[in-house]
MIVEXKE-454586 format. One record per residue (C-alpha): residue in three letters; residue number from 1; x, y, z. Coordinates in nm, 4 decimals. Example, Ala and Ser with C-alpha at 12.3 -4.5 7.8 and 13.67 -1.06 7.14 Angstrom:
BEGIN
  residu  num         u         v         w
     ala    1    1.2300   -0.4500    0.7800
     ser    2    1.3670   -0.1060    0.7140
END
This chain:
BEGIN
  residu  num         u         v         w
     unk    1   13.6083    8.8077  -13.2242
     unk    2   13.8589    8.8870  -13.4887
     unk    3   13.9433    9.2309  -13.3471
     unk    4   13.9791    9.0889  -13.0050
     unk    5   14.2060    8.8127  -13.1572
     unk    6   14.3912    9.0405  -13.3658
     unk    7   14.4513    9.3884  -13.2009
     unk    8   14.3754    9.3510  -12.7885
     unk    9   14.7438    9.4048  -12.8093
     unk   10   14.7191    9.7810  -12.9702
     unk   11   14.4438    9.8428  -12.7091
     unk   12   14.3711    9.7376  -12.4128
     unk   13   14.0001    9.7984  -12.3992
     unk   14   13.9255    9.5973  -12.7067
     unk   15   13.8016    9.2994  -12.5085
     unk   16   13.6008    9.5105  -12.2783
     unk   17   13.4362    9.6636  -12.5360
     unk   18   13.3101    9.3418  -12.7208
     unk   19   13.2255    9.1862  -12.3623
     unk   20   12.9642    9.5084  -12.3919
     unk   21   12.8847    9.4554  -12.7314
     unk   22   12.8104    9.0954  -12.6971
     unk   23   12.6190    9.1572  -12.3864
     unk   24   12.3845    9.4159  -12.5263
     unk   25   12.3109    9.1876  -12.8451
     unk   26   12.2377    8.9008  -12.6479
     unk   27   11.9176    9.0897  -12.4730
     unk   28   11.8712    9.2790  -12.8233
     unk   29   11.8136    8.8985  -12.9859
     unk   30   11.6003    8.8101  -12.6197
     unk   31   11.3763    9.0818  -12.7337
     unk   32   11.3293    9.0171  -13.0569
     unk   33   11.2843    8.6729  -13.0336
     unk   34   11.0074    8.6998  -12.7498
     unk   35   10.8494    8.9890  -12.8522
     unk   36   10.8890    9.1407  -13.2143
     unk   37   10.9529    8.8291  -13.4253
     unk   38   10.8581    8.4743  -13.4423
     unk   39   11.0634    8.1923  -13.3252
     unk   40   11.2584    8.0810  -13.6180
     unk   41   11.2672    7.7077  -13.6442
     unk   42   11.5598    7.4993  -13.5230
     unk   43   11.7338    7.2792  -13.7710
     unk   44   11.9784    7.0142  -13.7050
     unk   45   12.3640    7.0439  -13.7774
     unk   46   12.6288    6.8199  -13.7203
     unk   47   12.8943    7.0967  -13.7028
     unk   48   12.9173    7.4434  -13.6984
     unk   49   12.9728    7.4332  -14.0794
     unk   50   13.2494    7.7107  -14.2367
     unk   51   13.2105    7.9450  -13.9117
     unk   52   13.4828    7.6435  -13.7617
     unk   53   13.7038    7.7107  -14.0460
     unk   54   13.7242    8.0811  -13.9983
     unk   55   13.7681    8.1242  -13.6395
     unk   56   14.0960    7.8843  -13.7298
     unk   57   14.2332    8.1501  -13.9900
     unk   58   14.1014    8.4366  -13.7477
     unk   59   14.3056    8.2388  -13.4798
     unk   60   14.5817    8.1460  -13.7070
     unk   61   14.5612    8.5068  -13.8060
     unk   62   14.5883    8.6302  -13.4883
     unk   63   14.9354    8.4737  -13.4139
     unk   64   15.0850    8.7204  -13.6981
     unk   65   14.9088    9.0153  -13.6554
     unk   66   15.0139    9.0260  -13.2369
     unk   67   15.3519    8.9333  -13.3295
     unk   68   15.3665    9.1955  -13.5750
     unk   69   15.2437    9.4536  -13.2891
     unk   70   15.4988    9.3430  -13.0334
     unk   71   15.7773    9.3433  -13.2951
     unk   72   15.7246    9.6727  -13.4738
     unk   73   15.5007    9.8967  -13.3234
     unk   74   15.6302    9.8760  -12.9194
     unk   75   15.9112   10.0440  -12.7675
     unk   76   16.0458    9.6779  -12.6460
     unk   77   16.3061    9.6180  -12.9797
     unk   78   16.3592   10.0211  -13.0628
     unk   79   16.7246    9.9654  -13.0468
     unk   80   16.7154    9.6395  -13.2928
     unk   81   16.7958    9.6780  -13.6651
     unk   82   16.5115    9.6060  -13.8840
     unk   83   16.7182    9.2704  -13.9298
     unk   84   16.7271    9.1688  -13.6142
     unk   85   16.3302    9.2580  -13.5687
     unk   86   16.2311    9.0481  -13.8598
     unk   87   16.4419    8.7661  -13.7274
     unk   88   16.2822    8.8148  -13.4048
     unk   89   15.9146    8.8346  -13.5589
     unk   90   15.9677    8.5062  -13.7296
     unk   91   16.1215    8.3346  -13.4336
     unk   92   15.8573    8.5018  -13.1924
     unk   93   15.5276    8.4029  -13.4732
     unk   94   15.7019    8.0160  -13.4518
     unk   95   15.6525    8.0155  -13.0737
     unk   96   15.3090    8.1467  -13.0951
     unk   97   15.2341    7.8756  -13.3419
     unk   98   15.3510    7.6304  -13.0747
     unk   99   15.1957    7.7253  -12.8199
     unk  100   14.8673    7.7437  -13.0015
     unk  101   14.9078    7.3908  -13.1280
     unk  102   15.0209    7.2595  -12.7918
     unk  103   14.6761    7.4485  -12.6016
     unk  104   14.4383    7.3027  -12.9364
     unk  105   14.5870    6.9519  -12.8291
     unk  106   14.5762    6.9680  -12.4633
     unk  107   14.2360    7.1412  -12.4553
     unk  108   13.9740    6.8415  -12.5898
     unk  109   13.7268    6.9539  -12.7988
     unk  110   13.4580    6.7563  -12.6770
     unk  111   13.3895    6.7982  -12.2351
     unk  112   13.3842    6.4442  -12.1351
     unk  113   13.0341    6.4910  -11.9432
     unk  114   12.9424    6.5675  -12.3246
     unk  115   13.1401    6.2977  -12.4784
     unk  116   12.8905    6.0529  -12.2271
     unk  117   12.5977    6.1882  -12.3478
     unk  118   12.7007    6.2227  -12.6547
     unk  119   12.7971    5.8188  -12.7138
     unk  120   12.4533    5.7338  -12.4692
     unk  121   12.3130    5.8970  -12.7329
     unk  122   12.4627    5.7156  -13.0504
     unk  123   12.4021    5.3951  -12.8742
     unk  124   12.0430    5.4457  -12.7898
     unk  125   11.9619    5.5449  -13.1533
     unk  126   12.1766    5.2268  -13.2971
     unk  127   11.9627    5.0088  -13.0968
     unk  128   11.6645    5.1745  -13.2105
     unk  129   11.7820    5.1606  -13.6231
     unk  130   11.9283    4.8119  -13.5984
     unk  131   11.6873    4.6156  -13.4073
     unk  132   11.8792    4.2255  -13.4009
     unk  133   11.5986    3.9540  -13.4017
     unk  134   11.7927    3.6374  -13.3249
     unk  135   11.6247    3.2934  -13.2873
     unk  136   11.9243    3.0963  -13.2988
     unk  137   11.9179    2.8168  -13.0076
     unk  138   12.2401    2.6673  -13.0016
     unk  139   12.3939    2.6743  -12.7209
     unk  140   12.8022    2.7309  -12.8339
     unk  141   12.8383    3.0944  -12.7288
     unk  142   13.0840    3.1565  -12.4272
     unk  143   12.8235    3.3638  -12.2202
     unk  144   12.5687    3.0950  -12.2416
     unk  145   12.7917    2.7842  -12.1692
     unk  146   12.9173    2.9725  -11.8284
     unk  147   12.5556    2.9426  -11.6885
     unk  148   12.5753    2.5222  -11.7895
     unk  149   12.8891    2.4577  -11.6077
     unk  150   12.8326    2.2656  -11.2903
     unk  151   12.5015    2.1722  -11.4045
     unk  152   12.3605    1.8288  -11.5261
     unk  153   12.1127    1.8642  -11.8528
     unk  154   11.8364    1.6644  -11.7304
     unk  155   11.6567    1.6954  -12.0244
     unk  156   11.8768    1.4499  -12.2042
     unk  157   11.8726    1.2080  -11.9210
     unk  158   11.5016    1.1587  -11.8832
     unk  159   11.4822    1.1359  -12.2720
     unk  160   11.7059    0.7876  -12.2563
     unk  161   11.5763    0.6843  -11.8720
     unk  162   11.1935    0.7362  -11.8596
     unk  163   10.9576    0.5370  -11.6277
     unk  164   10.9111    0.1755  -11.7393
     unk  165   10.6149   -0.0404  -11.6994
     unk  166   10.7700   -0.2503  -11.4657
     unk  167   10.8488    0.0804  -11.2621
     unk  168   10.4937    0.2170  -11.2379
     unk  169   10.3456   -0.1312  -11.1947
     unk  170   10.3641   -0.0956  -10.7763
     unk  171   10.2534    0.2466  -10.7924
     unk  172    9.8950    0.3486  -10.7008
     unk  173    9.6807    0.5980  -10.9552
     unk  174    9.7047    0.8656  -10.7290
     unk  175   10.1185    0.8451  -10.7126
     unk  176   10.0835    0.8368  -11.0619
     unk  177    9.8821    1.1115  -11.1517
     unk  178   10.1561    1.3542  -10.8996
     unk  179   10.4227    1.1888  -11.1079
     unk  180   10.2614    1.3130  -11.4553
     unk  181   10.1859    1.6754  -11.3021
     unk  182   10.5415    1.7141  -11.2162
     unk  183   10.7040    1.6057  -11.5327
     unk  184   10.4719    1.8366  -11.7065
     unk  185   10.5890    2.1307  -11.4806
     unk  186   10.9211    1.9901  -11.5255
     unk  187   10.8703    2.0006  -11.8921
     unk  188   10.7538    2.3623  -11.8804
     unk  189   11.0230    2.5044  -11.6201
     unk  190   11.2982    2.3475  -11.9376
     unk  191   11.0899    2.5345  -12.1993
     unk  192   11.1750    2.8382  -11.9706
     unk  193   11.5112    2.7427  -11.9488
     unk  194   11.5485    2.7115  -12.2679
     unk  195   11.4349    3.0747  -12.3107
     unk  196   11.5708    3.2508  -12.0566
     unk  197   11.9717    3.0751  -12.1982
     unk  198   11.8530    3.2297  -12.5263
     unk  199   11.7898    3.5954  -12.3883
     unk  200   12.1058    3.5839  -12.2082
     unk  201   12.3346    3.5403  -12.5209
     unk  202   12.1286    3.8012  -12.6872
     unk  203   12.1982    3.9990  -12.3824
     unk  204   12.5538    3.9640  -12.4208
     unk  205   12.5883    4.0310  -12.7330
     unk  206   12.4872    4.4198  -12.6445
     unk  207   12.6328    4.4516  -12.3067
     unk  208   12.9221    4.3611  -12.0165
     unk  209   12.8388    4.3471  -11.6656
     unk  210   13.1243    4.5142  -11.4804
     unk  211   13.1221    4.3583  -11.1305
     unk  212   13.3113    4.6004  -10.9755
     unk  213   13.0664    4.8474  -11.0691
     unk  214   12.7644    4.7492  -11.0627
     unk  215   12.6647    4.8626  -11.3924
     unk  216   12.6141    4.7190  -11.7345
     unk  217   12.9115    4.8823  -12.0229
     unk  218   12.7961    4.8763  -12.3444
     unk  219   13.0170    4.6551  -12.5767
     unk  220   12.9651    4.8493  -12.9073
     unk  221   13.0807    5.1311  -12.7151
     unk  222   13.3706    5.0433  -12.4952
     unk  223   13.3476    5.2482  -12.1862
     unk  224   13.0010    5.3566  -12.2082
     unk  225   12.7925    5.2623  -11.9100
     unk  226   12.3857    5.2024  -11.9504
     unk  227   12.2866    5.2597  -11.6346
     unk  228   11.9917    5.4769  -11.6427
     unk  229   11.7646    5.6474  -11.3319
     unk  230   11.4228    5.7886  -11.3907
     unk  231   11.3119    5.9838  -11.1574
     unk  232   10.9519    6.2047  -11.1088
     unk  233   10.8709    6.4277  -10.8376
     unk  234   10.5069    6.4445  -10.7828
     unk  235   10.4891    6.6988  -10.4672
     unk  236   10.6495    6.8423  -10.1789
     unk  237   10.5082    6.9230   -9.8172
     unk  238   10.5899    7.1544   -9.5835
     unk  239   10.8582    7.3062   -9.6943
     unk  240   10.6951    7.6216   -9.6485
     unk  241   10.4252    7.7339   -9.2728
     unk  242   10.2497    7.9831   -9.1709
     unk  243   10.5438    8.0879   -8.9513
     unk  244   10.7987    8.0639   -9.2805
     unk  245   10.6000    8.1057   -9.5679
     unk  246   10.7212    7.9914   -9.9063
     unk  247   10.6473    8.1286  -10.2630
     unk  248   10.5686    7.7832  -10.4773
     unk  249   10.6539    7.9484  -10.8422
     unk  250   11.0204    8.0655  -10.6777
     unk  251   11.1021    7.7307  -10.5912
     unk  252   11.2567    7.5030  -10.8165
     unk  253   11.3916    7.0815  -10.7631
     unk  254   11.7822    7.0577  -10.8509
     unk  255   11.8662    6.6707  -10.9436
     unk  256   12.2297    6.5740  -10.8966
     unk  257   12.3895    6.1973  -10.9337
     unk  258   12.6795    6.1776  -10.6951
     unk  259   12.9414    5.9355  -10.5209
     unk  260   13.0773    5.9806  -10.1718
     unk  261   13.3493    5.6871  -10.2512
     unk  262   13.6958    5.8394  -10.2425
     unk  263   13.8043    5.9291  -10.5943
     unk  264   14.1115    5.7063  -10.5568
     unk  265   13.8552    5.3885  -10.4890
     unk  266   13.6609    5.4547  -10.7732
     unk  267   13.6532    5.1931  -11.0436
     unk  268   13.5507    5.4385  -11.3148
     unk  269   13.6708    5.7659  -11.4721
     unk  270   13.4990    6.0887  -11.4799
     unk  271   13.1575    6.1716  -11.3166
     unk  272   12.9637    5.9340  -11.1521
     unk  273   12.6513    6.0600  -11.3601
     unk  274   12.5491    6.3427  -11.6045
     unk  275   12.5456    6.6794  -11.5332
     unk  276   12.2691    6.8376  -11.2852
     unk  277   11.9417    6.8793  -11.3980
     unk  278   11.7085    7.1554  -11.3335
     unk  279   11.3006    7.1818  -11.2698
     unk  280   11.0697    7.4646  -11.3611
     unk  281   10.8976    7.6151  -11.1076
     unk  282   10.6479    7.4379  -10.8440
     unk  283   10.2764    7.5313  -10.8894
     unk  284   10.0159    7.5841  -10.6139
     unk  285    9.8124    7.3038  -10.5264
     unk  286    9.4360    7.2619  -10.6963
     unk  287    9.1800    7.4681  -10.4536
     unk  288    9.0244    7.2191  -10.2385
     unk  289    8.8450    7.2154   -9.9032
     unk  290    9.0829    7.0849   -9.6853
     unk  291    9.3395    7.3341   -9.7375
     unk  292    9.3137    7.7352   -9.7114
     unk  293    9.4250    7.9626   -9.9183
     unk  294    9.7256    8.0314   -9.6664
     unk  295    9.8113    7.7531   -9.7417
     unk  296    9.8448    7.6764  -10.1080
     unk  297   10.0182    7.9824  -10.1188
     unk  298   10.2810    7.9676   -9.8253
     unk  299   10.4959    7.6696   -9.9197
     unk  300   10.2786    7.4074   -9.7103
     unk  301   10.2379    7.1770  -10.0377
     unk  302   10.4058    7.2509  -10.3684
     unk  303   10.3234    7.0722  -10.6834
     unk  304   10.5834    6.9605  -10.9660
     unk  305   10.4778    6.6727  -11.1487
     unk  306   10.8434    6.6910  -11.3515
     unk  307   11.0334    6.4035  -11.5127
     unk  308   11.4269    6.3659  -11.5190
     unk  309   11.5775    6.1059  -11.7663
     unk  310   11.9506    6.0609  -11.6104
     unk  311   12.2372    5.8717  -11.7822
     unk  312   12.4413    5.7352  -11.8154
     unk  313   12.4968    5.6194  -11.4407
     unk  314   12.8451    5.4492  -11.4058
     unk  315   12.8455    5.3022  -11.0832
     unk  316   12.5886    5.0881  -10.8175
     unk  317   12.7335    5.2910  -10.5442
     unk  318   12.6106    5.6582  -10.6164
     unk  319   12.2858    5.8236  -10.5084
     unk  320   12.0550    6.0921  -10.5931
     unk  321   12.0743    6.4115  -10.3989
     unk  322   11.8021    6.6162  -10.4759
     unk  323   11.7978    7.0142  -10.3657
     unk  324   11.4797    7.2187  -10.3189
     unk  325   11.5963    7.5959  -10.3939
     unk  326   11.4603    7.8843  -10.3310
     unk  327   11.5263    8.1425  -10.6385
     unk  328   11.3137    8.4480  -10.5124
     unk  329   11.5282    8.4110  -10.1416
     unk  330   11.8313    8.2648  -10.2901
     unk  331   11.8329    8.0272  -10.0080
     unk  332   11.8435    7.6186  -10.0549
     unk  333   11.5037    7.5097   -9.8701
     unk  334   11.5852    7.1156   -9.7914
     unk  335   11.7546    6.8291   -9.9327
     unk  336   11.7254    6.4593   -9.9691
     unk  337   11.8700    6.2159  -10.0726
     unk  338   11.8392    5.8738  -10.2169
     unk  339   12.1328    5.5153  -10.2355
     unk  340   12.0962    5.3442  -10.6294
     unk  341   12.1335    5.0221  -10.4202
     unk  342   11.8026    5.0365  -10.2751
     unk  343   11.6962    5.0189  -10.6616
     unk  344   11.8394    4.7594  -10.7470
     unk  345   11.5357    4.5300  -10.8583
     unk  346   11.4749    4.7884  -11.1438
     unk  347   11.1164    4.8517  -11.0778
     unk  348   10.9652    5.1598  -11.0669
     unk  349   10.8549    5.2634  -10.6912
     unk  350   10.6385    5.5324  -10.5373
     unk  351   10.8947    5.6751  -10.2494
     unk  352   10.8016    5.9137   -9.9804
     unk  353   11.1791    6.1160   -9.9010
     unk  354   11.2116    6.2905   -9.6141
     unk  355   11.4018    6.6262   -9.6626
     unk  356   11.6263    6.7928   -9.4080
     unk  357   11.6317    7.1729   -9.3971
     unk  358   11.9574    7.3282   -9.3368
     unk  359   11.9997    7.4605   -8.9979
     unk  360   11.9219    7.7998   -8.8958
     unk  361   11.5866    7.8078   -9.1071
     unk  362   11.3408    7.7213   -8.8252
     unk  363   11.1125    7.9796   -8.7810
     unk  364   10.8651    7.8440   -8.5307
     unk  365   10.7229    7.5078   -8.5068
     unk  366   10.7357    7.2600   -8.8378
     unk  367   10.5622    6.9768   -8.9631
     unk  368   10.8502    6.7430   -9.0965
     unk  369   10.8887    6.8320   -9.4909
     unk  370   10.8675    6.5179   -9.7498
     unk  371   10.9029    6.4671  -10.0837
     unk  372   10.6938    6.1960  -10.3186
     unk  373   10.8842    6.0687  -10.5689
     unk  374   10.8665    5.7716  -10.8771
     unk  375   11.2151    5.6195  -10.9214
     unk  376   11.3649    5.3752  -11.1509
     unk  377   11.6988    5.2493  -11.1547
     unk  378   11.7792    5.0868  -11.4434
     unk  379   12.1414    4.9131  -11.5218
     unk  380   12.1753    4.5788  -11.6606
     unk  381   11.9604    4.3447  -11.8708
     unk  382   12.1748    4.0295  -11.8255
     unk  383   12.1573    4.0132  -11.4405
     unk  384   11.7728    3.9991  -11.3985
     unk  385   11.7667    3.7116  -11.6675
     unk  386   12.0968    3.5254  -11.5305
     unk  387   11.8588    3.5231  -11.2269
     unk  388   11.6010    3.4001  -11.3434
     unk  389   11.8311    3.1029  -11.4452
     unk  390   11.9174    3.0543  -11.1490
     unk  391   11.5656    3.0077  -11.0108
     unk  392   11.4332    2.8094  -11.2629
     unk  393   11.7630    2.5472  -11.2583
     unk  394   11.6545    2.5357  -10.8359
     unk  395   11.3095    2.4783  -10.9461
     unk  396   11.4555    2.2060  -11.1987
     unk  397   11.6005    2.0374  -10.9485
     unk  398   11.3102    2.0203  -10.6880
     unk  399   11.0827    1.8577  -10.9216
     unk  400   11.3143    1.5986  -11.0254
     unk  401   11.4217    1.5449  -10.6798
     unk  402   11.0598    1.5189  -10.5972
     unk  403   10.9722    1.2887  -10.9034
     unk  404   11.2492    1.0428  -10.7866
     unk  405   11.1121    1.0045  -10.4286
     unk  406   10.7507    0.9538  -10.5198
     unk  407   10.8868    0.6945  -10.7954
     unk  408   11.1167    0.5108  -10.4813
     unk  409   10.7620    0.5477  -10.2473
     unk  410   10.8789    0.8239  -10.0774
     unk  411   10.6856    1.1719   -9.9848
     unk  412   10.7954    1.4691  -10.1768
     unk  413   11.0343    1.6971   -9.9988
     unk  414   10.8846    2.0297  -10.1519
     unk  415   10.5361    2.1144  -10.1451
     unk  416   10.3019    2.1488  -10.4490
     unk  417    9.9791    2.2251  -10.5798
     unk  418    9.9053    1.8557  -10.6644
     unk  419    9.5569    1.8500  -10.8587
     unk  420    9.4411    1.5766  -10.6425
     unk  421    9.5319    1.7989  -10.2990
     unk  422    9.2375    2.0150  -10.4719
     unk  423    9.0043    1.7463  -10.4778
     unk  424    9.0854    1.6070  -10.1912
     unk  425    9.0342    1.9278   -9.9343
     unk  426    8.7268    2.0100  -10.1511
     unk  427    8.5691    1.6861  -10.0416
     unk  428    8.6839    1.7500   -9.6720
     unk  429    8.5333    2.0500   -9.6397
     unk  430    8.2327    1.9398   -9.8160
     unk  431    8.1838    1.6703   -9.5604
     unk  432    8.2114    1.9350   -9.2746
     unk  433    7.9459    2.0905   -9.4098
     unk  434    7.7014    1.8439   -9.4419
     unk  435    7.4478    1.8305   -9.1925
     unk  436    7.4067    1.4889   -8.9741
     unk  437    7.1425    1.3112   -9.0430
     unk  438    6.7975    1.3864   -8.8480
     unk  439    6.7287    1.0469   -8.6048
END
């Protein structure tokens, strides 16, 4: 590097050269480290230690040494006074200096697909080494008292307005008994409430849901978004036939996270995802009866059984693309393709994706080519709690609705699994089975 750096200007070959050299000694290292010499064992390192401080003074070196060259040893100032050349050398080294500070600011030092995973990273490992157990119930935080707004607290009413004597002395046993079952569901849906509110602020605490988006941002890390897609492919079929055979080990799955919104819609900067990640190479199927030997080895059904761990995902709007390739033919086999809003209750699924070949590639008649897939889309904690909220405040109100009409002598508007409905339509259909009496 430092002759490069130093003297390409005194000749010209000098980076040719060490393009050769550093060819040759990256297969000379290949070799040695795959067959003459054991693997030596990695060790973490934050930096790249002094080697950073002497390609600077190389660099910084560099900027004298070619203005040196240009100044003194080239025919362009042979009619200058050695005066005037040192003048120009220092006034030519001060522009080189410039323009070597303006490139080390304008070029960043980390890539910003880097600088994602870099801070997904830092965040996963902080939440790992500073796990926050909080079992603080009140209710004062911001987050929490936006899900209470527009809502009554029951529980404080029925603590100061419960049933009186005189209320439950026209009622029957059986009215009752519904009443009691649904204030002790009603007491358990508040319990859940109460949980679910407490979640949520932790929730909060952590993360921002940008609505725009889609996504959860991390608030520890400002711009860092925590969407996360796990994806597995199991197999593929018929990517290869008879007619178009297929070699399974030269085929390889290519995972990409992409967003056809225009780039000036976008409500997010960079990538919509990480970089693209690739497989290894598909494997036969097991030998089994129902398929020849033809067959496992033409392409008909490929086996990969891989994992890919992408994030961070910025946006609800992107989707998966997924590429088949063909290495040995240098030829993509089929794509697919897959929307992040069809994921969006964050469970894992078993998907069966149909992949399209690209045209010209028909070589006699095909079975349509699939690929089996797991798939999780994960992106926010707060929204699956806020609603769950929002189901148990609906399920709040039902059973106090319904508790108020069976204390008026009305029928419930809401059906239920009253204990007494049991009984009940076990003694009906105990009756219908009972035989009639013989005369």
């Amino acid at each position: 590097m430092g002759l490069v750096c130093m003297f390409s200007l005194g000749w010209y070959f000098v980076p040719s050269l060490a393009i050769v050299e550093i060819l040759l000694q990256m297969r000379v290292d290949a070799y040695n480290l795959t067959c003459t010499s054991q693997r030596p064992t990695p060790t973490p390192a934050e930096t790249v230690g002094s080697w950073g401080l002497l390609m600077d003074a190389m660099s910084l070196l560099a900027v004298f040494t070619n203005a040196g060259i240009v100044c003194y040893t080239t025919k362009s100032l042979k009619t200058y006074s050695s005066n005037e050349k040192l003048l120009f050398f220092f006034v030519f080294e001060q522009l080189l200096l410039l323009a070597k500070m303006i490139t080390h600011v304008l070029i960043p030092d980390c890539p910003p697909e880097l600088y994602a995973i870099k801070k997904r990273q830092e965040h996963v490992v902080d939440r790992h080494k500073n796990v926050v157990f909080d079992d603080d119930d009140d209710d004062d935080d911001d987050e929490g008292d936006g899900l209470r707004k527009g809502n009554v607290d029951r529980s404080s009413v029925r603590s100061g307005h419960g049933h009186d004597d005189e209320g439950a002395a026209g009622l029957s046993a059986l009215v009752l008994n519904r009443i009691q079952y649904l204030e002790a569901k009603l007491k358990a849906c508040d319990s859940d409430i109460t949980i679910a509110r407490s979640q949520y602020k932790v929730a909060c605490r952590t993360e921002i849901f940008n609505e725009e988006t889609g996504v959860s941002y991390s608030r520890k890390t400002p711009g860092l978004a925590l969407g996360m897609v796990t994806l597995t492919v199991l197999e593929a079929e018929n990517i290869g036939s008879r007619h178009d055979p297929v070699d399974p080990k030269s085929c390889r799955i290519i995972v990409h996270i992409r967003d056809t919104t225009p780039k000036h819609d976008r409500k997010y900067e960079g990538n919509p995802g990480p970089a693209p990640q690739v497989s290894k190479p598909a494997k036969k199927p097991p030998k089994s009866n129902e398929m020849t030997e033809e067959q496992r080895t033409s392409g008909v059904r490929m086996v990969f059984n891989q994992s890919f761990s992408l994030a961070p995902i910025k946006t609800m709007k992107a989707e998966i693309y997924i590429e088949i390739m063909d290495n040995s033919k240098r030829v993509r086999r089929g794509t697919t393709t897959q929307v992040l809003s069809d994921l969006s209750n964050q469970r894992k699924q078993s998907l069966t994706l149909s992949v399209a070949r690209p045209p010209g590639q028909h070589v006699g008649p095909q079975e349509p080519a699939v690929l089996y897939v797991k798939v999780q889309f994960q992106y926010s904690r707060i929204l699956p709690i806020k609603r769950r909220i929002y189901m148990l405040l609906d399920e709040q109100r039902k059973l106090t609705s319904d508790r108020t009409n069976l204390r008026l002598g009305k029928d419930p508007e809401h059906v239920w699994d009253f204990p007494d409905d049991v009984g009940l339509k076990k003694g009906d259909s105990d009756e219908e089975d009972e035989e009639p009496p013989s005369p």
